[in-house]
SEGU-978325 format. One record per residue: residue in three letters; y, z, x of N, C-alpha, C in turn. Coordinates in steps of 0.02 Angstrom, whole numbers, plus 50000, padded with zeros to 5 digits. Last residue first. Layout:
N
 type n.north  n.up n.east ca.north ca.up ca.east c.north  c.up c.east
  ALA       Y     Z      X        Y     Z       X       Y     Z      X
...
//
This chain:
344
 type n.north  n.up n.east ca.north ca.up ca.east c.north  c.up c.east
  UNK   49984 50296  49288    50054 50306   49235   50037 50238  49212
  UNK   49889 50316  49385    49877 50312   49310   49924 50343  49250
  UNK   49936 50289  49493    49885 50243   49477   49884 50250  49414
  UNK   50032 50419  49542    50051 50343   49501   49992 50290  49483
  UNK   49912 50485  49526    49939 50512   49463   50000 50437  49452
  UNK   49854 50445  49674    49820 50443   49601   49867 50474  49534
  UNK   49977 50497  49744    49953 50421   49733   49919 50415  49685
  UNK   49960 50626  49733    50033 50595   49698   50017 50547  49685
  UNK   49876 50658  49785    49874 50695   49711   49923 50633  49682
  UNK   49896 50625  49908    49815 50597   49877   49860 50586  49798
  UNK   49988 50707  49963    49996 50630   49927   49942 50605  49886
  UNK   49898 50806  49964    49959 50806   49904   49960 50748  49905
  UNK   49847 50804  50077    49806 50800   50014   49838 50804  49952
  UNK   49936 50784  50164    49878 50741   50136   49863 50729  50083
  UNK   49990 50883  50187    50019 50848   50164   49973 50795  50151
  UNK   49869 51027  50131    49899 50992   50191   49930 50920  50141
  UNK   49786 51115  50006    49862 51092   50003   49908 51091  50072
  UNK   49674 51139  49999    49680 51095   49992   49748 51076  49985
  UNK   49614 51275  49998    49657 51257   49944   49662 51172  49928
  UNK   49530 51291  50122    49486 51263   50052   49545 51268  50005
  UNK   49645 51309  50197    49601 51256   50202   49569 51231  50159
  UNK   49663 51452  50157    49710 51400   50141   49686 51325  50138
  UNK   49557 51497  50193    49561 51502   50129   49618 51437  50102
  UNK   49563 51521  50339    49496 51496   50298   49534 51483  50221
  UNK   49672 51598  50356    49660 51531   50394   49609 51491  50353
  UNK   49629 51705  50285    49694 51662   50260   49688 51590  50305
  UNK   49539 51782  50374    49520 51763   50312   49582 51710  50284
  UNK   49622 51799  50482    49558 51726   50507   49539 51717  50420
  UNK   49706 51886  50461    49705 51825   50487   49667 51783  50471
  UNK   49600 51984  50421    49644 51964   50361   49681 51868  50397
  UNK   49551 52001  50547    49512 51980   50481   49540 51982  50432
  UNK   49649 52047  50632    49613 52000   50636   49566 51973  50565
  UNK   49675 52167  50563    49758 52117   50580   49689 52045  50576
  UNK   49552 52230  50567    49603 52194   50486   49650 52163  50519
  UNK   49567 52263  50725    49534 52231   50688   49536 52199  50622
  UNK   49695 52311  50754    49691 52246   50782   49611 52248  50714
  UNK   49803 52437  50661    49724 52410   50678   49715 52332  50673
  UNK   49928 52473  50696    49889 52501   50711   49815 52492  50722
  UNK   49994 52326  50621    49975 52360   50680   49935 52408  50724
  UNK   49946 52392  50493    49922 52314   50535   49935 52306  50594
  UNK   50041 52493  50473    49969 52480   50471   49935 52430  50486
  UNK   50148 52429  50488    50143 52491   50526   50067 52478  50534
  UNK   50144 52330  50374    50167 52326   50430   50137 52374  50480
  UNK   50140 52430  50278    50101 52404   50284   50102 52353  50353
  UNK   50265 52512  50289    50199 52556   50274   50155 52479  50308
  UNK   50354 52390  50261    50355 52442   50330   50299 52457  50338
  UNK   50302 52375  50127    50331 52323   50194   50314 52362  50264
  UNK   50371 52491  50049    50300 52454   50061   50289 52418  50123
  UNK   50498 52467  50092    50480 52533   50102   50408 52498  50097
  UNK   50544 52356  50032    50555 52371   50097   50514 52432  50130
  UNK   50435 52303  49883    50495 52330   49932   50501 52340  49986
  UNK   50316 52257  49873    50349 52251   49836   50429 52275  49831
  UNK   50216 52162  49971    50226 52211   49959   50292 52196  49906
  UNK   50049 52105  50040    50101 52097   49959   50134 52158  49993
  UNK   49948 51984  50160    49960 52061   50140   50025 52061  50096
  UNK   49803 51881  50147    49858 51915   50173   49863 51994  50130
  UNK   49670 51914  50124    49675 51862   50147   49743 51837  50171
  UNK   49658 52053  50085    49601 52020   50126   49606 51939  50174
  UNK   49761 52091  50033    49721 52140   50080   49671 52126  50127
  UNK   49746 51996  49912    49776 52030   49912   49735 52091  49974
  UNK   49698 51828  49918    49675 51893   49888   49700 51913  49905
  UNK   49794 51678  49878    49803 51733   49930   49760 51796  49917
  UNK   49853 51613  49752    49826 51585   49812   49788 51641  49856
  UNK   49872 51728  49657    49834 51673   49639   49791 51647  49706
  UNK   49986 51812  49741    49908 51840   49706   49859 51769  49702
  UNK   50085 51697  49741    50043 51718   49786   49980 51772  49791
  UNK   50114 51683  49599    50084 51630   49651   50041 51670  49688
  UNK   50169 51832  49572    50105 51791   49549   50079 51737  49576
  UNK   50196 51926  49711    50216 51882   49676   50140 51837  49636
  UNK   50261 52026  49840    50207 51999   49785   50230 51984  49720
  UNK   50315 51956  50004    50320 51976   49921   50263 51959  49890
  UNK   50214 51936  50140    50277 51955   50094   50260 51980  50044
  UNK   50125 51899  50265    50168 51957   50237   50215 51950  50199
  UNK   50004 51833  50362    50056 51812   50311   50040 51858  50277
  UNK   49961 51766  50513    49941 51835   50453   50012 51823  50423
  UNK   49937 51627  50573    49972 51689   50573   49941 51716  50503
  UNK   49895 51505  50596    49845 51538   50627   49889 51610  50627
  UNK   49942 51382  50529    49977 51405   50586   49911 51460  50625
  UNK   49894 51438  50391    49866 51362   50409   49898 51381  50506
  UNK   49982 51533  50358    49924 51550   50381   49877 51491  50404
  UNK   50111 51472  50390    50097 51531   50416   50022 51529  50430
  UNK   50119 51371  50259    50114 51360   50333   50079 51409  50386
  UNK   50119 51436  50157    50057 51370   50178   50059 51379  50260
  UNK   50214 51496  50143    50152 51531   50107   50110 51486  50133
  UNK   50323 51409  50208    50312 51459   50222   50245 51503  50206
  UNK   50339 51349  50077    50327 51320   50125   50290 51365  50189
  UNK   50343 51493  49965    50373 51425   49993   50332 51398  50026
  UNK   50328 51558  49759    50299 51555   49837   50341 51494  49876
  UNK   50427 51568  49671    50347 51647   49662   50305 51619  49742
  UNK   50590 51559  49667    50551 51545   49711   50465 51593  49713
  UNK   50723 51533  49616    50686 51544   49578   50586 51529  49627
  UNK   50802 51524  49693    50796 51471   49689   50725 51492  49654
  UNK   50874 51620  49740    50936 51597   49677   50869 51520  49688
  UNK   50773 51700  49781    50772 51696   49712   50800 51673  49682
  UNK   50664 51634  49897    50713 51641   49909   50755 51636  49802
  UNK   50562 51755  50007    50569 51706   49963   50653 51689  49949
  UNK   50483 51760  50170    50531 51793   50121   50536 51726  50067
  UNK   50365 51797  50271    50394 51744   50215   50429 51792  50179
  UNK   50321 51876  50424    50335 51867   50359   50370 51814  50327
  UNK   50181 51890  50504    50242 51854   50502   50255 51837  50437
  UNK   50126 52013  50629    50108 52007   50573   50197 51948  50568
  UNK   50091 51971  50792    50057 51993   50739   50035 51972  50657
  UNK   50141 51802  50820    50162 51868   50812   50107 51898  50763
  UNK   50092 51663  50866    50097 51724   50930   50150 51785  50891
  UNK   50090 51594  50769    50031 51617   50783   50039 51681  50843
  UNK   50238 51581  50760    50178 51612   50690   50112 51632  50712
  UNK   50257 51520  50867    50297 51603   50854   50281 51626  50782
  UNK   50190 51424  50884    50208 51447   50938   50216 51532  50902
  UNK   50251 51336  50793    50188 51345   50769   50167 51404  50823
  UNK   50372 51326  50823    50359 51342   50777   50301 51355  50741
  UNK   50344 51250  50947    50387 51311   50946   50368 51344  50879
  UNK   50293 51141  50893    50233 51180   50928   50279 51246  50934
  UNK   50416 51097  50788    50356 51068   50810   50327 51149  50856
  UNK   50542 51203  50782    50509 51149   50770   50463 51147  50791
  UNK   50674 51336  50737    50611 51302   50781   50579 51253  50733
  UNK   50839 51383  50755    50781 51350   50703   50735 51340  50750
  UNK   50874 51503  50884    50889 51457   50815   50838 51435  50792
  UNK   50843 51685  50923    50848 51597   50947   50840 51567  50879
  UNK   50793 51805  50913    50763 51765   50993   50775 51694  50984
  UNK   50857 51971  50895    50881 51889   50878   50864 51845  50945
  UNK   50890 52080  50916    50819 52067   50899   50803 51984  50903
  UNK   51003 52117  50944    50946 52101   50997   50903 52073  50981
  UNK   51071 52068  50815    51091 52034   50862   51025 52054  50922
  UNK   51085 52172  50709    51031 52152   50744   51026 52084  50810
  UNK   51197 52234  50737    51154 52289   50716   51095 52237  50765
  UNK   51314 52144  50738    51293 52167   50782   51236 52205  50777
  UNK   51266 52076  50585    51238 52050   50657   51250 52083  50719
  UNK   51290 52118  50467    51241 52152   50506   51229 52129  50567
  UNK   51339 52010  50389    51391 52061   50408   51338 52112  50460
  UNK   51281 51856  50467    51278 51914   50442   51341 51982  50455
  UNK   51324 51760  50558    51360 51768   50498   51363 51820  50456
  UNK   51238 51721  50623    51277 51757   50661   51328 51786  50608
  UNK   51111 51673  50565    51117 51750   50567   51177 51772  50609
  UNK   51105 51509  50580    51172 51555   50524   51172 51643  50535
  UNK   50933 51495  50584    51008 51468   50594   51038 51543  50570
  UNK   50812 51608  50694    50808 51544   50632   50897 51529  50640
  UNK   50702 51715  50718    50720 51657   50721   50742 51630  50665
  UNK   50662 51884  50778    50695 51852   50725   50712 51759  50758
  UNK   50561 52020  50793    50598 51970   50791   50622 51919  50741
  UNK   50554 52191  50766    50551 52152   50753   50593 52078  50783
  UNK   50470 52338  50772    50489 52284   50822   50491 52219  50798
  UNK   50505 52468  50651    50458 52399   50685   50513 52359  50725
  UNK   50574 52584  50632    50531 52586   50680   50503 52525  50698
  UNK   50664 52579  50492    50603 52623   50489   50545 52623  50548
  UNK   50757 52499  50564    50784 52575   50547   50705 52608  50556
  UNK   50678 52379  50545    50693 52413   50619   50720 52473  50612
  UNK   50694 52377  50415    50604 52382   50444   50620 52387  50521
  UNK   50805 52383  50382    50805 52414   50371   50698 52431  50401
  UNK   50842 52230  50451    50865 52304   50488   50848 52350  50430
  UNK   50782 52163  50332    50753 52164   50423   50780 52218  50472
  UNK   50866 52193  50251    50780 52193   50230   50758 52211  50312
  UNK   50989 52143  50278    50968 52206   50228   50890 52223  50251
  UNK   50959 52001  50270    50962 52058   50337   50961 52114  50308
  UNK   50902 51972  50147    50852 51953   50213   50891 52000  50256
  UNK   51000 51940  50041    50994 52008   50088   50925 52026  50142
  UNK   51047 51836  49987    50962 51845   49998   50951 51906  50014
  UNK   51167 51803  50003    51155 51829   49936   51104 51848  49934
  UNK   51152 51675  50101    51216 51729   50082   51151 51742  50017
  UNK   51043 51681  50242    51066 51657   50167   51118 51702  50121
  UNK   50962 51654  50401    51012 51694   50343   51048 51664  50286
  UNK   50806 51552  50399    50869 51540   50415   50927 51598  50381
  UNK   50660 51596  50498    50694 51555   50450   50789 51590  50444
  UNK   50544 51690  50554    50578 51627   50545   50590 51609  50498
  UNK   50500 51873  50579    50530 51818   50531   50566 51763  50564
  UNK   50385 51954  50660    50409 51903   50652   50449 51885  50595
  UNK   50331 52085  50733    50323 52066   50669   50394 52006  50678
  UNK   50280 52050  50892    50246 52107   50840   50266 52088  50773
  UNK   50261 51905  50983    50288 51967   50955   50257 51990  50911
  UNK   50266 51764  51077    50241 51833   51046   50286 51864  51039
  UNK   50377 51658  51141    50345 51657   51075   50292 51719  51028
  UNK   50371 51684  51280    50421 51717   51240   50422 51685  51152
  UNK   50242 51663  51311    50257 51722   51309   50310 51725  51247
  UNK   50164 51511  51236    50214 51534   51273   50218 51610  51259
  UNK   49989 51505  51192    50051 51517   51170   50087 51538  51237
  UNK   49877 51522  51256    49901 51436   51271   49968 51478  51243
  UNK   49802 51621  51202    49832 51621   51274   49859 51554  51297
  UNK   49763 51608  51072    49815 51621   51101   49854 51639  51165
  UNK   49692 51421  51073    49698 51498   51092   49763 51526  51081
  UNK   49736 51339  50995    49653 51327   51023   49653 51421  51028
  UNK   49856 51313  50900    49840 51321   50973   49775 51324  50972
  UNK   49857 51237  50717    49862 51296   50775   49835 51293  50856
  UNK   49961 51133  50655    49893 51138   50691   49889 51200  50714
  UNK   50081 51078  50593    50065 51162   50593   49999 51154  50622
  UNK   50051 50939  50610    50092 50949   50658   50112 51042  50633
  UNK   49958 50892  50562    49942 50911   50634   49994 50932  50650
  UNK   49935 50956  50414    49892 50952   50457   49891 50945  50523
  UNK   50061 51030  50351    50050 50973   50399   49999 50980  50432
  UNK   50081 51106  50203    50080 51123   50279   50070 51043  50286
  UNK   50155 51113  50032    50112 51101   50071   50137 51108  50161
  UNK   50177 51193  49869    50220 51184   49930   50159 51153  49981
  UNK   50102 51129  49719    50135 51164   49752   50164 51151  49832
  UNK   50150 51033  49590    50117 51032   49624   50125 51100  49675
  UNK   50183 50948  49442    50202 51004   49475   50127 51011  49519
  UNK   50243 50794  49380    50187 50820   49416   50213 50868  49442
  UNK   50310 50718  49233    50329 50759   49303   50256 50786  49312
  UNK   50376 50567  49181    50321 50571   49177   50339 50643  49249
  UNK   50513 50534  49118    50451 50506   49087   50392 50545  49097
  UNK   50660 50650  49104    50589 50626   49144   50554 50610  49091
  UNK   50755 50728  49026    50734 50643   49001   50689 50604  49047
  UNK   50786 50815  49028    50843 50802   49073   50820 50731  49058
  UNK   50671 50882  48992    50728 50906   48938   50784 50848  48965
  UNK   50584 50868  49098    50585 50831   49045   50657 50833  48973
  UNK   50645 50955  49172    50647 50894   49196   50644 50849  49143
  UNK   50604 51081  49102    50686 51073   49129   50692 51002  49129
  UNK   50475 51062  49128    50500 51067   49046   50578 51057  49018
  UNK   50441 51079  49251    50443 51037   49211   50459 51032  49168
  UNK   50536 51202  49304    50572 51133   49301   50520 51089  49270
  UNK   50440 51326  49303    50505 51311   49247   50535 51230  49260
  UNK   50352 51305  49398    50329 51293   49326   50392 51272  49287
  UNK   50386 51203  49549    50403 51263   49500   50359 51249  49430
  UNK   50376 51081  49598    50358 51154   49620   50355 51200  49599
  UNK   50395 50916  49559    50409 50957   49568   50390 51007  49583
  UNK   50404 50711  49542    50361 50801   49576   50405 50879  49586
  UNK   50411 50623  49401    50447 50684   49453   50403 50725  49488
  UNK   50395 50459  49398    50359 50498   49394   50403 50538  49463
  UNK   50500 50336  49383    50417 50341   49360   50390 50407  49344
  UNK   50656 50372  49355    50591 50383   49385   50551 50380  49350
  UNK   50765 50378  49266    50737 50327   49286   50695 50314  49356
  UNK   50793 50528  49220    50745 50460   49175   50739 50395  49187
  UNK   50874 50571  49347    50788 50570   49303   50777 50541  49265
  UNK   51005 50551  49369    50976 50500   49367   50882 50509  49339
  UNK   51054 50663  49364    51079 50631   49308   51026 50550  49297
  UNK   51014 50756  49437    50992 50774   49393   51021 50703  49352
  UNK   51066 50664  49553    51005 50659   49541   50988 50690  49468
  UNK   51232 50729  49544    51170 50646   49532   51101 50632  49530
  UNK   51195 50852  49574    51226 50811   49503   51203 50745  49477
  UNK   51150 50945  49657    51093 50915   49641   51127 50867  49558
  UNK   51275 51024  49675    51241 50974   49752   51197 50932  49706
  UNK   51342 51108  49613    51345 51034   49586   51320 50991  49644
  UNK   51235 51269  49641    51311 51226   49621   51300 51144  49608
  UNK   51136 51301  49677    51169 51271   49747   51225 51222  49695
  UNK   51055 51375  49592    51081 51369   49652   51144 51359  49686
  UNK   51000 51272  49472    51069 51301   49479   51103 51322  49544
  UNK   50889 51239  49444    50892 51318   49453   50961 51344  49450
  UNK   50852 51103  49449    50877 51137   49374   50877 51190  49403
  UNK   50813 51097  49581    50857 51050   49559   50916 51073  49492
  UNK   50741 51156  49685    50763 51183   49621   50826 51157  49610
  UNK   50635 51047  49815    50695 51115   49803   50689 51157  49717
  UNK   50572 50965  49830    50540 51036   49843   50585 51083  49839
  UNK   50548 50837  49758    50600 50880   49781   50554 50935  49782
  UNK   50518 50657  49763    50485 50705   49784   50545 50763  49765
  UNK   50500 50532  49619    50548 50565   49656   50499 50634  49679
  UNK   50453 50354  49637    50429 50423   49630   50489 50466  49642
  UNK   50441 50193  49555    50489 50250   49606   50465 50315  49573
  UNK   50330 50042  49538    50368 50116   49534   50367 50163  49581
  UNK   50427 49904  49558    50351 49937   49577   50386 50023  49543
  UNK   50534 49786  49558    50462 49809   49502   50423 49816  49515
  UNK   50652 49796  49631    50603 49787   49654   50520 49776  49627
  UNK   50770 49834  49558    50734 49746   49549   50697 49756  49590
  UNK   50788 49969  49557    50749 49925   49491   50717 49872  49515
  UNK   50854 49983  49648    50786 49981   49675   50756 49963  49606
  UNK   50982 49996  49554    50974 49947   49627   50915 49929  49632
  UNK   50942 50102  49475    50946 50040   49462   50953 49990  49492
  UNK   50980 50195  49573    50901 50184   49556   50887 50105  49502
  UNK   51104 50190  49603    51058 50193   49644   50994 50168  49631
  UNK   51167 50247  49460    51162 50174   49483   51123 50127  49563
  UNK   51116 50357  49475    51094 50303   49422   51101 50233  49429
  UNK   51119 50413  49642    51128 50413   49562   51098 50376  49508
  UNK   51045 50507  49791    51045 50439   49735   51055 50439  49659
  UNK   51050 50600  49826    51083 50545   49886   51099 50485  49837
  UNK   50943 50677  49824    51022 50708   49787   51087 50637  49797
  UNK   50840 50650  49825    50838 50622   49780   50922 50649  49781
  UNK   50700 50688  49902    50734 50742   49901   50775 50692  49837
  UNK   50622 50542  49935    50615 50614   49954   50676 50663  49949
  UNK   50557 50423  49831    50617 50469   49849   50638 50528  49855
  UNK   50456 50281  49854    50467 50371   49859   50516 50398  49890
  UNK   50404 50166  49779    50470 50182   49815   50464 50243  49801
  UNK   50269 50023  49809    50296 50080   49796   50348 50125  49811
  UNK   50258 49916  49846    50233 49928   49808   50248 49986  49780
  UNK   50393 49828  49906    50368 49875   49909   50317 49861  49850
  UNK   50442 49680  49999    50422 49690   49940   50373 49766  49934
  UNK   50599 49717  50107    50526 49667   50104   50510 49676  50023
  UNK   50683 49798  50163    50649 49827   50133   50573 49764  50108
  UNK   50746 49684  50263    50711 49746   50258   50663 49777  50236
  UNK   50830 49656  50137    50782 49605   50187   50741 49637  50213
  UNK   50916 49757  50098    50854 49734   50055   50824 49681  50078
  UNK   51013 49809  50153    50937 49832   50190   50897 49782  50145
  UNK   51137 49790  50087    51117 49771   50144   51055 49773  50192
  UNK   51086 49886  49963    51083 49799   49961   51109 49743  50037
  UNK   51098 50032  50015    51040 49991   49988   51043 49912  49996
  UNK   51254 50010  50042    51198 50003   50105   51129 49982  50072
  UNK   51282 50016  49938    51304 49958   49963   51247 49955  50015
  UNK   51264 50115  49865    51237 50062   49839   51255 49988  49861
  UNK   51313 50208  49959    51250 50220   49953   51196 50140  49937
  UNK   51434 50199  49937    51428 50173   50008   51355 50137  49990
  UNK   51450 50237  49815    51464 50181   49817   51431 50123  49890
  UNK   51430 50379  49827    51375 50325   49800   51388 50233  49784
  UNK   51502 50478  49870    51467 50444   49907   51413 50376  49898
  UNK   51537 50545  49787    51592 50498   49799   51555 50459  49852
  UNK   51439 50606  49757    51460 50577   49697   51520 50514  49712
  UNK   51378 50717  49796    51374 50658   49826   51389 50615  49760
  UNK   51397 50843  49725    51356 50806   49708   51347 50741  49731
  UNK   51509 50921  49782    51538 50873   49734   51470 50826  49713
  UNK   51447 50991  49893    51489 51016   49839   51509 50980  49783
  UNK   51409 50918  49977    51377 50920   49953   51378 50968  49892
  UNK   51525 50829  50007    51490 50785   49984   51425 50830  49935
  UNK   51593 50929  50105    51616 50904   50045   51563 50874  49978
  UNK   51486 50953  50191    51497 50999   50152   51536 50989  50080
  UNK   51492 50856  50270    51455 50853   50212   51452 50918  50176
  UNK   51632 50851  50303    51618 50783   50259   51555 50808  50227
  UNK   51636 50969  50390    51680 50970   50348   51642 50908  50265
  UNK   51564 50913  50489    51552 50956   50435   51567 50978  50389
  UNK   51554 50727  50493    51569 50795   50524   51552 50868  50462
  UNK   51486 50635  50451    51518 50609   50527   51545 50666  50511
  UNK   51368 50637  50361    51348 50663   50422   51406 50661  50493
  UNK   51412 50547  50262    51420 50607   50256   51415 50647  50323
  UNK   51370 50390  50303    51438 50427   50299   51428 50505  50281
  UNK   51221 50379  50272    51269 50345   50228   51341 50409  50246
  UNK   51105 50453  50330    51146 50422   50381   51197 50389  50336
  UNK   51025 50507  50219    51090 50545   50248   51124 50525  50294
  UNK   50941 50376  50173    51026 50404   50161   51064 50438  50180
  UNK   50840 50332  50296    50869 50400   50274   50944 50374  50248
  UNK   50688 50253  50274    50747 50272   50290   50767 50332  50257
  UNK   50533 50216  50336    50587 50247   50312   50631 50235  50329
  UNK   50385 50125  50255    50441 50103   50284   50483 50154  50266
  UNK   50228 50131  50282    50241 50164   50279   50347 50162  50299
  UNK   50057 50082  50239    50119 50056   50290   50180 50072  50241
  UNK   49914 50184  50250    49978 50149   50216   50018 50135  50263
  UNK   49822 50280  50282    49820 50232   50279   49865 50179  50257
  UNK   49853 50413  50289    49804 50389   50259   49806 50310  50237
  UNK   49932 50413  50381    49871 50422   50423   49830 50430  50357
  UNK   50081 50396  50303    50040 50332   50344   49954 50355  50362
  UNK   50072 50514  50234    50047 50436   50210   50024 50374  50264
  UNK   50109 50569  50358    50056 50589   50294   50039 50536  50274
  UNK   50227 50532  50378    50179 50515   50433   50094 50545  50399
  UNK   50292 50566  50263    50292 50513   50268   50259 50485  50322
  UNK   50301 50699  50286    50256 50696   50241   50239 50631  50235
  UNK   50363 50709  50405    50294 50751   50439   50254 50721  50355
  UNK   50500 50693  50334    50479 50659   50412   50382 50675  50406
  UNK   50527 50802  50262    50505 50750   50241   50484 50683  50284
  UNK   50522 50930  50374    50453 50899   50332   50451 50834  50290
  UNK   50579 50858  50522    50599 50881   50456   50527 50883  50411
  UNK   50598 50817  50661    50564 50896   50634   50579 50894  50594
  UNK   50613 50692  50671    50552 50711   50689   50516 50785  50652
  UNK   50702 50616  50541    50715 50648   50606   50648 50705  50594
  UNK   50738 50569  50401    50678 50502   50487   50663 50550  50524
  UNK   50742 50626  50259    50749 50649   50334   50710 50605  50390
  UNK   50702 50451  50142    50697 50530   50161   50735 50547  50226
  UNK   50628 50345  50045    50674 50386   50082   50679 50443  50094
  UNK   50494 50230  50063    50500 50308   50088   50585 50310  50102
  UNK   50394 50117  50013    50464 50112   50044   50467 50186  50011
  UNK   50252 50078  50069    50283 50101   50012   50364 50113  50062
  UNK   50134 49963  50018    50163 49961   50067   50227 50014  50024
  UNK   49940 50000  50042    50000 50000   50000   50062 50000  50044
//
């Protein structure tokens, strides 16, 4: 199948890692990225752009489409990864191609969030084939918004590129540690709240990811702090080389599990967060990771997984196993997706 893919091109993005998915099952596999359409020439621009729903941006959008359309050749199929980039009149461009357009989002389009970022796209759903989405609450959202056809699915890992090390003695040093969080500070999440209050109560914790300089807490935790976003093997690096590594969720996005719930333990890490119905579902509770329900739990249990390498290890290795028989590597999602456009 030959499918025309927009999305992130750039190496470390997952919509990058889902479109090298498709190819290694066999497809020829053409991307681009809209976010190279003018927004990206400073920060100011996409911050604008992404406040106003890329709305002023869609002229460029529907220009550049129809300068690529030599390019683009004859798709059989058009998958549009994330979707904020493209309005109505976007998708009516890729009309004349007559194959059908998928839309991917792993965000929370209908959650609200993130203000008028997701305008055009919410406006353009009813002219997708078929919506994927993550949540329970957005299909019914999606369809209300005039989707034909939505598939809810859940969050997925990368078969090779979350692979885990062979060993952990291949991991870099300064990739171990005792309790881990990656990922990025978020106004309103109180993620630092949370993380200096499990160093108040004694754990050694690190920290990766963007924006924590922002925190009103950052001198507090500023030591703990070992460095910006990670990618590729770094990132697979500092899940498998910390004890225990937590997922936080994230609630203005209405979130019962992330990316993060797959990855971690596919990674070869012990996975710690919130309990949450997803993650009951996926996850036995004690055996295959570990729930807690506040900060104060957290700690307790933390503490205790430290103390004994053996459950640290057999809750590990049980989540490594389990995730596998889920069946949710980027693979095996497209599988899902490709057969559900076969039978629209």
């Amino acid at each position: 199948m030959n499918i025309l893919y927009f999305g992130d091109d750039s190496e470390s993005s997952t919509s990058f890692h889902r479109a090298c998915a498709l190819k290694r099952l066999g497809h020829k596999v053409l991307i681009y990225n809209p976010g190279s359409v003018g927004q990206r020439k400073c920060t100011l621009t996409s911050k604008f752009h992404f406040h106003t729903g890329y709305i002023f941006l869609q002229n460029n959008i529907g220009i550049w489409i129809k300068a690529n359309d030599l390019k683009f050749g004859q798709p059989d199929l058009i998958w549009v990864n994330g979707g904020e980039y493209f309005s109505t009149n976007a998708l009516r461009i890729l009309r004349k191609y007559s194959c059908p357009i998928i839309l991917y989002n792993n965000d929370d389009p209908t959650g609200g969030r993130d203000g008028n970022r997701f305008n055009s796209l919410l406006k353009a759903i009813p002219l997708y084939d078929l919506c994927v989405v993550m949540r329970a609450e957005n299909v019914q959202e999606y369809y209300a918004k005039g989707a034909k056809s939505v598939l809810r699915l859940m969050m997925s890992y990368d078969e090779l590129m979350h692979k885990p090390y062979d060993s952990v003695d291949e991991i870099p040093t300064q990739f171990k540690s005792e309790v881990a969080f990656i990922g990025t500070w978020m106004r309103h999440e109180k993620r630092d709240e949370f993380l200096l209050e499990l160093i108040k109560q004694g754990l050694l914790v690190s920290i990766w990811g963007g924006r924590w300089q922002k925190s009103s807490y950052w001198d507090e935790l500023k030591k703990y702090y070992r460095g910006g976003s990670l990618g590729g093997r770094d990132y697979v690096a500092a899940i498998q080389g910390a004890k225990v590594c937590l997922g936080f969720l994230s609630k203005g996005n209405r979130d019962l599990h992330t990316t993060r719930t797959m990855e971690i333990p596919y990674a070869g890490g012990l996975f710690c967060a919130e309990r949450t119905s997803e993650h009951l579902e996926l996850y036995k509770e004690g055996v295959e990771a570990v729930y807690w329900s506040d900060v104060d739990e957290c700690a307790r249990m933390c503490k205790k997984l430290l103390a004994d390498e053996v459950l640290r290890e057999d809750i590990r290795l049980a989540g490594m196993k389990r995730v596998r028989e889920l069946g949710l590597g980027h693979e095996d999602i497209c599988r899902r997706i490709l057969n559900k456009v076969e039978s629209l």
